[in-house]
C-alpha positions as a printed NumPy array, in Angstrom:
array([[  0.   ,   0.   ,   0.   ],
       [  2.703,   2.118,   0.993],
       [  4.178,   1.846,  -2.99 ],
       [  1.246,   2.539,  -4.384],
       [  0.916,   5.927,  -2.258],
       [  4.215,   6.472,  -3.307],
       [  3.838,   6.216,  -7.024],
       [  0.608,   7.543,  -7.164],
       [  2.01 ,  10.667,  -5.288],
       [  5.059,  10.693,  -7.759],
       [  2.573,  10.912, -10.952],
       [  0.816,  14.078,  -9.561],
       [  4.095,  15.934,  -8.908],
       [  5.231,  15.113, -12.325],
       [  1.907,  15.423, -13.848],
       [  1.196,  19.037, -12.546],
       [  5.131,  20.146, -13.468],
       [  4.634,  19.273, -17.094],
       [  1.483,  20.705, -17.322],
       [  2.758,  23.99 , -15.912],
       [  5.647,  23.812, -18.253],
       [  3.795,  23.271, -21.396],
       [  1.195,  26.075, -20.241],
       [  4.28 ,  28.422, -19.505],
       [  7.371,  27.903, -21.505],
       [  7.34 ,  27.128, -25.12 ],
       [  7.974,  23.689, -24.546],
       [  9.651,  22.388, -28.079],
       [  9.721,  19.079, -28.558],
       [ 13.704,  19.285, -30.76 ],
       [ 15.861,  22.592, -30.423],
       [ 16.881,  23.945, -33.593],
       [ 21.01 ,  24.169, -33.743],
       [ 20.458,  28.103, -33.086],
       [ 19.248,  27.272, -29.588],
       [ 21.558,  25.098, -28.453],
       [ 24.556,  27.502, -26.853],
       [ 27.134,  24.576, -26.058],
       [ 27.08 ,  23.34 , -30.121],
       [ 29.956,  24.441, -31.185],
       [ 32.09 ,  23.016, -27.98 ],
       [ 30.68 ,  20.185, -28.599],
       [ 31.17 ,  19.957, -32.423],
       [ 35.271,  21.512, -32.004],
       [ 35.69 ,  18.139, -29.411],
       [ 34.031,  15.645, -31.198],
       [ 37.282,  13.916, -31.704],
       [ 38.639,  14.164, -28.037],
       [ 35.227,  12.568, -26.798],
       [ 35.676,   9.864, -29.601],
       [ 39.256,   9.134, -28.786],
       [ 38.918,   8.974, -25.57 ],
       [ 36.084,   6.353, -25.839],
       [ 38.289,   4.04 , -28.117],
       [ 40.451,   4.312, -25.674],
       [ 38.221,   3.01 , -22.774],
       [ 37.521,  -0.08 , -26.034],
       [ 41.496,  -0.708, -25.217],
       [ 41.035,  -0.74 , -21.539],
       [ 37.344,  -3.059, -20.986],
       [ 34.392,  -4.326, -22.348],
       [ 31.4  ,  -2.063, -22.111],
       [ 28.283,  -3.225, -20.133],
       [ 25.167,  -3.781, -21.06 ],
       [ 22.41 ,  -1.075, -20.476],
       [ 19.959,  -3.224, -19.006],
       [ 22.823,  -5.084, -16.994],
       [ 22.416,  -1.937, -14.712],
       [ 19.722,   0.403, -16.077],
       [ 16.473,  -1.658, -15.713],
       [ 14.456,  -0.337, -18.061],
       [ 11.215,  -2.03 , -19.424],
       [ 12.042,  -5.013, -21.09 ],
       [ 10.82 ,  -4.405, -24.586],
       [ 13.429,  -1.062, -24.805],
       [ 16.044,  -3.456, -23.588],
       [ 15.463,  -6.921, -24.128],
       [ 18.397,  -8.02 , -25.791],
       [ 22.609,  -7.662, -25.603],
       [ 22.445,  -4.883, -28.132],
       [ 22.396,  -1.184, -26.144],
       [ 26.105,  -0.956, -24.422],
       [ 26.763,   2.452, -22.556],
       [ 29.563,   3.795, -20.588],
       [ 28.263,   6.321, -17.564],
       [ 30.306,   9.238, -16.592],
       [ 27.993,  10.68 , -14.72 ],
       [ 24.229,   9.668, -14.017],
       [ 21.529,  11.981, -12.492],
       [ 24.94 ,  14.225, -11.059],
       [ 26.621,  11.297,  -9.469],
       [ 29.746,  10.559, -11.452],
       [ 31.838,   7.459, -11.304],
       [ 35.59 ,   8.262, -10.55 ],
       [ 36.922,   6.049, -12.32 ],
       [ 35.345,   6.806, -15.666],
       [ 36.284,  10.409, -15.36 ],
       [ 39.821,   9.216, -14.925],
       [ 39.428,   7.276, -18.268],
       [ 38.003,  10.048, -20.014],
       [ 39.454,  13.023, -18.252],
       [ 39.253,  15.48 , -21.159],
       [ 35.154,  14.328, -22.141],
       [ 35.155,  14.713, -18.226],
       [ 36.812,  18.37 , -18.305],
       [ 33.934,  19.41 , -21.21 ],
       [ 30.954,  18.124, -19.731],
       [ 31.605,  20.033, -16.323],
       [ 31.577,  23.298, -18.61 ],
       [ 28.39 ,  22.273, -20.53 ],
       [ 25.262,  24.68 , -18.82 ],
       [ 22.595,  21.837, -16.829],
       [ 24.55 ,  18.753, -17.672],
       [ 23.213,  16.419, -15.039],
       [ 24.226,  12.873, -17.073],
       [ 26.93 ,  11.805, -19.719],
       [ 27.704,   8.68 , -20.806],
       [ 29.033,   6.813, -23.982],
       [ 25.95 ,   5.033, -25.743],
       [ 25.995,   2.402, -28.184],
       [ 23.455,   0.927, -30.869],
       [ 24.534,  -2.321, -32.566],
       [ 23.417,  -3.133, -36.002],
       [ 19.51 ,  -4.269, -35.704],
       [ 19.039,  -2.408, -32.452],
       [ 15.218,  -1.361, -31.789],
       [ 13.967,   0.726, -29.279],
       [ 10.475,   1.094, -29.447],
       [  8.347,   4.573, -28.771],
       [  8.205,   5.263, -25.196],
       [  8.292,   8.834, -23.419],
       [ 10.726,  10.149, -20.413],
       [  9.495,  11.04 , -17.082],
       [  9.258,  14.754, -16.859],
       [ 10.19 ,  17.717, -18.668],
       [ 12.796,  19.218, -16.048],
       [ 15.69 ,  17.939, -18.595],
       [ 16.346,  17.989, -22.479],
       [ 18.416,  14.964, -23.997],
       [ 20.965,  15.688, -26.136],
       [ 22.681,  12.769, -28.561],
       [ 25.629,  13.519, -30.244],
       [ 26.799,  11.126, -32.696],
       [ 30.578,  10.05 , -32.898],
       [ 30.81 ,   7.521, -34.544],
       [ 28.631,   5.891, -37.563],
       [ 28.566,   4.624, -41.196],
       [ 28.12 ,   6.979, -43.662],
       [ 24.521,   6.95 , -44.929],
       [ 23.438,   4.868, -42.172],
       [ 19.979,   4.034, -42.128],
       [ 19.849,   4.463, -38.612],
       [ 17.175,   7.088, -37.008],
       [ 15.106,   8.523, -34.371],
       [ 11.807,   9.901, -34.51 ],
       [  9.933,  12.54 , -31.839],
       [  7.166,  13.087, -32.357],
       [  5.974,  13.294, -36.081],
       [  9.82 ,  14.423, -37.216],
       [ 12.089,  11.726, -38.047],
       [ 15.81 ,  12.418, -38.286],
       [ 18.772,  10.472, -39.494],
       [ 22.106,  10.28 , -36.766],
       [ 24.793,  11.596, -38.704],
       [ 28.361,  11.557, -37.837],
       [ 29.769,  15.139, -36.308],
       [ 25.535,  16.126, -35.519],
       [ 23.515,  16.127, -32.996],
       [ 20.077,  16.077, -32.063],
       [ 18.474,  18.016, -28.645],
       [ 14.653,  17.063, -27.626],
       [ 12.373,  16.758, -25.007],
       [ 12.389,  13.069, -23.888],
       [  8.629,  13.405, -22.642],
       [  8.137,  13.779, -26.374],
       [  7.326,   9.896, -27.772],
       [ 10.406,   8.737, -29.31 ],
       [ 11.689,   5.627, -30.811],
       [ 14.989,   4.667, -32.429],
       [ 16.398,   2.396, -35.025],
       [ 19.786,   1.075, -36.235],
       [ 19.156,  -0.62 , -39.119],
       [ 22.706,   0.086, -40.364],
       [ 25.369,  -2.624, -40.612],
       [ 27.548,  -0.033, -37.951],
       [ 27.531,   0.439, -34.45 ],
       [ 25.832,   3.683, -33.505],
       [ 27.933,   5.744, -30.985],
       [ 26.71 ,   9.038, -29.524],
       [ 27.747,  10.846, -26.143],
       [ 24.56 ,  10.731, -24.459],
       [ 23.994,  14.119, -22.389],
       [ 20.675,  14.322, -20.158],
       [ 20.821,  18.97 , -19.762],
       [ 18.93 ,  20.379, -16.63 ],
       [ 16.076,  23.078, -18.314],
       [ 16.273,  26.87 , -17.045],
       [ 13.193,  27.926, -16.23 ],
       [ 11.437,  31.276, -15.159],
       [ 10.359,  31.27 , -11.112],
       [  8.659,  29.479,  -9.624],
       [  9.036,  26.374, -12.141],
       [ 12.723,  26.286, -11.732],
       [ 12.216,  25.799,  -7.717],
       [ 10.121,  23.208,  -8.399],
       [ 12.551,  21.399, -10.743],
       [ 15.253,  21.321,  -8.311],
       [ 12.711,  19.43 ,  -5.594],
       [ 11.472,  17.005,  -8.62 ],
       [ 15.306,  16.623,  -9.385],
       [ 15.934,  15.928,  -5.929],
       [ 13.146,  13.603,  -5.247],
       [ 14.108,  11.924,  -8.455],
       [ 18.266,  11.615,  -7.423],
       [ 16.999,  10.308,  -4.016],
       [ 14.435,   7.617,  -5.742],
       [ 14.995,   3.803,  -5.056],
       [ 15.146,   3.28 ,  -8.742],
       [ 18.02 ,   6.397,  -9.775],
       [ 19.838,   4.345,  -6.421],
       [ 19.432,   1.134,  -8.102],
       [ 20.693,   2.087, -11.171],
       [ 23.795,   3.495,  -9.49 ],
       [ 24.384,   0.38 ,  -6.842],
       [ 23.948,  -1.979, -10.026],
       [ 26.707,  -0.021, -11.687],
       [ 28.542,   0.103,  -8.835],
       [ 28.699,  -3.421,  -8.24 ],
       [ 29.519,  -4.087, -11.991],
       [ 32.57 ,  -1.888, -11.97 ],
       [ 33.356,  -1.262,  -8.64 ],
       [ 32.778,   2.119,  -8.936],
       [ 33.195,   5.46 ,  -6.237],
       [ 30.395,   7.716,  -6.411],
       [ 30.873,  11.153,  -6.195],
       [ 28.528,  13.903,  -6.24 ],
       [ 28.807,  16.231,  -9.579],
       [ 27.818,  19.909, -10.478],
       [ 28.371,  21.451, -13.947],
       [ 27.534,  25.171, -15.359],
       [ 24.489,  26.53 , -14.535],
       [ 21.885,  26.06 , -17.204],
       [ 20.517,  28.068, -19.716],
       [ 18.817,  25.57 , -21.821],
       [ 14.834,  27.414, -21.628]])
Protein backbone atom coordinates (compact mmCIF):
# COMPACT_ATOMS: atom_id res chain seq x y z
CA UNK A 1 0.00 0.00 0.00
CA UNK A 2 2.70 2.12 0.99
CA UNK A 3 4.18 1.85 -2.99
CA UNK A 4 1.25 2.54 -4.38
CA UNK A 5 0.92 5.93 -2.26
CA UNK A 6 4.21 6.47 -3.31
CA UNK A 7 3.84 6.22 -7.02
CA UNK A 8 0.61 7.54 -7.16
CA UNK A 9 2.01 10.67 -5.29
CA UNK A 10 5.06 10.69 -7.76
CA UNK A 11 2.57 10.91 -10.95
CA UNK A 12 0.82 14.08 -9.56
CA UNK A 13 4.10 15.93 -8.91
CA UNK A 14 5.23 15.11 -12.33
CA UNK A 15 1.91 15.42 -13.85
CA UNK A 16 1.20 19.04 -12.55
CA UNK A 17 5.13 20.15 -13.47
CA UNK A 18 4.63 19.27 -17.09
CA UNK A 19 1.48 20.70 -17.32
CA UNK A 20 2.76 23.99 -15.91
CA UNK A 21 5.65 23.81 -18.25
CA UNK A 22 3.79 23.27 -21.40
CA UNK A 23 1.19 26.08 -20.24
CA UNK A 24 4.28 28.42 -19.51
CA UNK A 25 7.37 27.90 -21.50
CA UNK A 26 7.34 27.13 -25.12
CA UNK A 27 7.97 23.69 -24.55
CA UNK A 28 9.65 22.39 -28.08
CA UNK A 29 9.72 19.08 -28.56
CA UNK A 30 13.70 19.29 -30.76
CA UNK A 31 15.86 22.59 -30.42
CA UNK A 32 16.88 23.94 -33.59
CA UNK A 33 21.01 24.17 -33.74
CA UNK A 34 20.46 28.10 -33.09
CA UNK A 35 19.25 27.27 -29.59
CA UNK A 36 21.56 25.10 -28.45
CA UNK A 37 24.56 27.50 -26.85
CA UNK A 38 27.13 24.58 -26.06
CA UNK A 39 27.08 23.34 -30.12
CA UNK A 40 29.96 24.44 -31.18
CA UNK A 41 32.09 23.02 -27.98
CA UNK A 42 30.68 20.18 -28.60
CA UNK A 43 31.17 19.96 -32.42
CA UNK A 44 35.27 21.51 -32.00
CA UNK A 45 35.69 18.14 -29.41
CA UNK A 46 34.03 15.65 -31.20
CA UNK A 47 37.28 13.92 -31.70
CA UNK A 48 38.64 14.16 -28.04
CA UNK A 49 35.23 12.57 -26.80
CA UNK A 50 35.68 9.86 -29.60
CA UNK A 51 39.26 9.13 -28.79
CA UNK A 52 38.92 8.97 -25.57
CA UNK A 53 36.08 6.35 -25.84
CA UNK A 54 38.29 4.04 -28.12
CA UNK A 55 40.45 4.31 -25.67
CA UNK A 56 38.22 3.01 -22.77
CA UNK A 57 37.52 -0.08 -26.03
CA UNK A 58 41.50 -0.71 -25.22
CA UNK A 59 41.03 -0.74 -21.54
CA UNK A 60 37.34 -3.06 -20.99
CA UNK A 61 34.39 -4.33 -22.35
CA UNK A 62 31.40 -2.06 -22.11
CA UNK A 63 28.28 -3.23 -20.13
CA UNK A 64 25.17 -3.78 -21.06
CA UNK A 65 22.41 -1.08 -20.48
CA UNK A 66 19.96 -3.22 -19.01
CA UNK A 67 22.82 -5.08 -16.99
CA UNK A 68 22.42 -1.94 -14.71
CA UNK A 69 19.72 0.40 -16.08
CA UNK A 70 16.47 -1.66 -15.71
CA UNK A 71 14.46 -0.34 -18.06
CA UNK A 72 11.22 -2.03 -19.42
CA UNK A 73 12.04 -5.01 -21.09
CA UNK A 74 10.82 -4.41 -24.59
CA UNK A 75 13.43 -1.06 -24.80
CA UNK A 76 16.04 -3.46 -23.59
CA UNK A 77 15.46 -6.92 -24.13
CA UNK A 78 18.40 -8.02 -25.79
CA UNK A 79 22.61 -7.66 -25.60
CA UNK A 80 22.45 -4.88 -28.13
CA UNK A 81 22.40 -1.18 -26.14
CA UNK A 82 26.10 -0.96 -24.42
CA UNK A 83 26.76 2.45 -22.56
CA UNK A 84 29.56 3.79 -20.59
CA UNK A 85 28.26 6.32 -17.56
CA UNK A 86 30.31 9.24 -16.59
CA UNK A 87 27.99 10.68 -14.72
CA UNK A 88 24.23 9.67 -14.02
CA UNK A 89 21.53 11.98 -12.49
CA UNK A 90 24.94 14.22 -11.06
CA UNK A 91 26.62 11.30 -9.47
CA UNK A 92 29.75 10.56 -11.45
CA UNK A 93 31.84 7.46 -11.30
CA UNK A 94 35.59 8.26 -10.55
CA UNK A 95 36.92 6.05 -12.32
CA UNK A 96 35.34 6.81 -15.67
CA UNK A 97 36.28 10.41 -15.36
CA UNK A 98 39.82 9.22 -14.92
CA UNK A 99 39.43 7.28 -18.27
CA UNK A 100 38.00 10.05 -20.01
CA UNK A 101 39.45 13.02 -18.25
CA UNK A 102 39.25 15.48 -21.16
CA UNK A 103 35.15 14.33 -22.14
CA UNK A 104 35.16 14.71 -18.23
CA UNK A 105 36.81 18.37 -18.31
CA UNK A 106 33.93 19.41 -21.21
CA UNK A 107 30.95 18.12 -19.73
CA UNK A 108 31.61 20.03 -16.32
CA UNK A 109 31.58 23.30 -18.61
CA UNK A 110 28.39 22.27 -20.53
CA UNK A 111 25.26 24.68 -18.82
CA UNK A 112 22.60 21.84 -16.83
CA UNK A 113 24.55 18.75 -17.67
CA UNK A 114 23.21 16.42 -15.04
CA UNK A 115 24.23 12.87 -17.07
CA UNK A 116 26.93 11.80 -19.72
CA UNK A 117 27.70 8.68 -20.81
CA UNK A 118 29.03 6.81 -23.98
CA UNK A 119 25.95 5.03 -25.74
CA UNK A 120 26.00 2.40 -28.18
CA UNK A 121 23.46 0.93 -30.87
CA UNK A 122 24.53 -2.32 -32.57
CA UNK A 123 23.42 -3.13 -36.00
CA UNK A 124 19.51 -4.27 -35.70
CA UNK A 125 19.04 -2.41 -32.45
CA UNK A 126 15.22 -1.36 -31.79
CA UNK A 127 13.97 0.73 -29.28
CA UNK A 128 10.48 1.09 -29.45
CA UNK A 129 8.35 4.57 -28.77
CA UNK A 130 8.20 5.26 -25.20
CA UNK A 131 8.29 8.83 -23.42
CA UNK A 132 10.73 10.15 -20.41
CA UNK A 133 9.50 11.04 -17.08
CA UNK A 134 9.26 14.75 -16.86
CA UNK A 135 10.19 17.72 -18.67
CA UNK A 136 12.80 19.22 -16.05
CA UNK A 137 15.69 17.94 -18.59
CA UNK A 138 16.35 17.99 -22.48
CA UNK A 139 18.42 14.96 -24.00
CA UNK A 140 20.97 15.69 -26.14
CA UNK A 141 22.68 12.77 -28.56
CA UNK A 142 25.63 13.52 -30.24
CA UNK A 143 26.80 11.13 -32.70
CA UNK A 144 30.58 10.05 -32.90
CA UNK A 145 30.81 7.52 -34.54
CA UNK A 146 28.63 5.89 -37.56
CA UNK A 147 28.57 4.62 -41.20
CA UNK A 148 28.12 6.98 -43.66
CA UNK A 149 24.52 6.95 -44.93
CA UNK A 150 23.44 4.87 -42.17
CA UNK A 151 19.98 4.03 -42.13
CA UNK A 152 19.85 4.46 -38.61
CA UNK A 153 17.17 7.09 -37.01
CA UNK A 154 15.11 8.52 -34.37
CA UNK A 155 11.81 9.90 -34.51
CA UNK A 156 9.93 12.54 -31.84
CA UNK A 157 7.17 13.09 -32.36
CA UNK A 158 5.97 13.29 -36.08
CA UNK A 159 9.82 14.42 -37.22
CA UNK A 160 12.09 11.73 -38.05
CA UNK A 161 15.81 12.42 -38.29
CA UNK A 162 18.77 10.47 -39.49
CA UNK A 163 22.11 10.28 -36.77
CA UNK A 164 24.79 11.60 -38.70
CA UNK A 165 28.36 11.56 -37.84
CA UNK A 166 29.77 15.14 -36.31
CA UNK A 167 25.54 16.13 -35.52
CA UNK A 168 23.52 16.13 -33.00
CA UNK A 169 20.08 16.08 -32.06
CA UNK A 170 18.47 18.02 -28.65
CA UNK A 171 14.65 17.06 -27.63
CA UNK A 172 12.37 16.76 -25.01
CA UNK A 173 12.39 13.07 -23.89
CA UNK A 174 8.63 13.40 -22.64
CA UNK A 175 8.14 13.78 -26.37
CA UNK A 176 7.33 9.90 -27.77
CA UNK A 177 10.41 8.74 -29.31
CA UNK A 178 11.69 5.63 -30.81
CA UNK A 179 14.99 4.67 -32.43
CA UNK A 180 16.40 2.40 -35.03
CA UNK A 181 19.79 1.07 -36.24
CA UNK A 182 19.16 -0.62 -39.12
CA UNK A 183 22.71 0.09 -40.36
CA UNK A 184 25.37 -2.62 -40.61
CA UNK A 185 27.55 -0.03 -37.95
CA UNK A 186 27.53 0.44 -34.45
CA UNK A 187 25.83 3.68 -33.50
CA UNK A 188 27.93 5.74 -30.99
CA UNK A 189 26.71 9.04 -29.52
CA UNK A 190 27.75 10.85 -26.14
CA UNK A 191 24.56 10.73 -24.46
CA UNK A 192 23.99 14.12 -22.39
CA UNK A 193 20.67 14.32 -20.16
CA UNK A 194 20.82 18.97 -19.76
CA UNK A 195 18.93 20.38 -16.63
CA UNK A 196 16.08 23.08 -18.31
CA UNK A 197 16.27 26.87 -17.04
CA UNK A 198 13.19 27.93 -16.23
CA UNK A 199 11.44 31.28 -15.16
CA UNK A 200 10.36 31.27 -11.11
CA UNK A 201 8.66 29.48 -9.62
CA UNK A 202 9.04 26.37 -12.14
CA UNK A 203 12.72 26.29 -11.73
CA UNK A 204 12.22 25.80 -7.72
CA UNK A 205 10.12 23.21 -8.40
CA UNK A 206 12.55 21.40 -10.74
CA UNK A 207 15.25 21.32 -8.31
CA UNK A 208 12.71 19.43 -5.59
CA UNK A 209 11.47 17.00 -8.62
CA UNK A 210 15.31 16.62 -9.38
CA UNK A 211 15.93 15.93 -5.93
CA UNK A 212 13.15 13.60 -5.25
CA UNK A 213 14.11 11.92 -8.46
CA UNK A 214 18.27 11.61 -7.42
CA UNK A 215 17.00 10.31 -4.02
CA UNK A 216 14.44 7.62 -5.74
CA UNK A 217 15.00 3.80 -5.06
CA UNK A 218 15.15 3.28 -8.74
CA UNK A 219 18.02 6.40 -9.78
CA UNK A 220 19.84 4.34 -6.42
CA UNK A 221 19.43 1.13 -8.10
CA UNK A 222 20.69 2.09 -11.17
CA UNK A 223 23.79 3.49 -9.49
CA UNK A 224 24.38 0.38 -6.84
CA UNK A 225 23.95 -1.98 -10.03
CA UNK A 226 26.71 -0.02 -11.69
CA UNK A 227 28.54 0.10 -8.84
CA UNK A 228 28.70 -3.42 -8.24
CA UNK A 229 29.52 -4.09 -11.99
CA UNK A 230 32.57 -1.89 -11.97
CA UNK A 231 33.36 -1.26 -8.64
CA UNK A 232 32.78 2.12 -8.94
CA UNK A 233 33.19 5.46 -6.24
CA UNK A 234 30.40 7.72 -6.41
CA UNK A 235 30.87 11.15 -6.20
CA UNK A 236 28.53 13.90 -6.24
CA UNK A 237 28.81 16.23 -9.58
CA UNK A 238 27.82 19.91 -10.48
CA UNK A 239 28.37 21.45 -13.95
CA UNK A 240 27.53 25.17 -15.36
CA UNK A 241 24.49 26.53 -14.54
CA UNK A 242 21.89 26.06 -17.20
CA UNK A 243 20.52 28.07 -19.72
CA UNK A 244 18.82 25.57 -21.82
CA UNK A 245 14.83 27.41 -21.63
Amino acid sequence: MINIIQEFSAKILLGSFDFLVSKFTDNKPILKKSEIPFYDILIANKNVFLNEYLNILKIKKINDVKDFYKVKKDINEDNKWKAEPIVLYNFAFKENTEMCPQTFNIIKEIPGCCAAMFSVLEPGKYIPPHVGIYKGIYRCLFTLQLEENADCWIRVNNVKTFFKEGELIVFDETAEHEVHNASTSNRVVLYLDLYRKLPFPLNLYNNIIYFIIRKSPFVQNVINEYKKLENSTIEDFKSAKPVLK
